[in-house]
C-alpha positions, 0 to 999 in steps of 0.5 A, a space after each residue: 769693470 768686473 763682472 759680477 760672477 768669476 769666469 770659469 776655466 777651461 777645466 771647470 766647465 761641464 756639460 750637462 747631459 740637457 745641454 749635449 741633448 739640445 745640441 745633438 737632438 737637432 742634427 740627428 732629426 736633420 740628418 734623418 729627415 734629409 735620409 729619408 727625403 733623399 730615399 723618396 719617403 716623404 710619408 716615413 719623414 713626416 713621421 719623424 719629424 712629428 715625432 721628434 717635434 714635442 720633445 725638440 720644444 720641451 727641451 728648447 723650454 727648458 734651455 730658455 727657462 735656464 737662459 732666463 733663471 741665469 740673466 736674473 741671477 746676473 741682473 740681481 748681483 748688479 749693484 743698485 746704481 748700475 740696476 737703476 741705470 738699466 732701468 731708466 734707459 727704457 
């Protein structure tokens, strides 16, 4: 059965600067929650980590809310009788 949106190629696939900021954004709070807990400064990791925690979740918002506008989308291409079946299997 085929999809209902083409795959893209290799070459065609892009990432957004949101994308690499929700990938990167977790290892750098990481990396310098764990430089501080090892240098002994609890208090100065506890800043960071509150600091960093709002802006981690609103990106994580916005990945979800990409995440759903993208499921449906795919869900409304399906044709009528494999939406049907989908919604009866509940």
């Amino acid at each position: 059965m085929r999809s209902a949106s083409p795959r893209k190629t290799n070459e065609q696939v892009r990432l957004s600067p949101i994308a690499l900021f929700g990938a990167s954004a977790p290892i750098l709070i990481l990396s310098a929650a764990i430089g501080l807990l090892f240098a002994g400064n609890v208090t100065a990791m506890r800043a960071v980590v509150a600091l960093a925690g709002p802006p981690s979740s609103a990106v994580l918002i916005l990945l979800i809310f990409g995440l759903y506008k993208a499921m449906r989308t795919d869900y409304e291409a399906l044709p009528g009788s494999v939406r049907a079946s989908l919604t009866a299997a509940h």
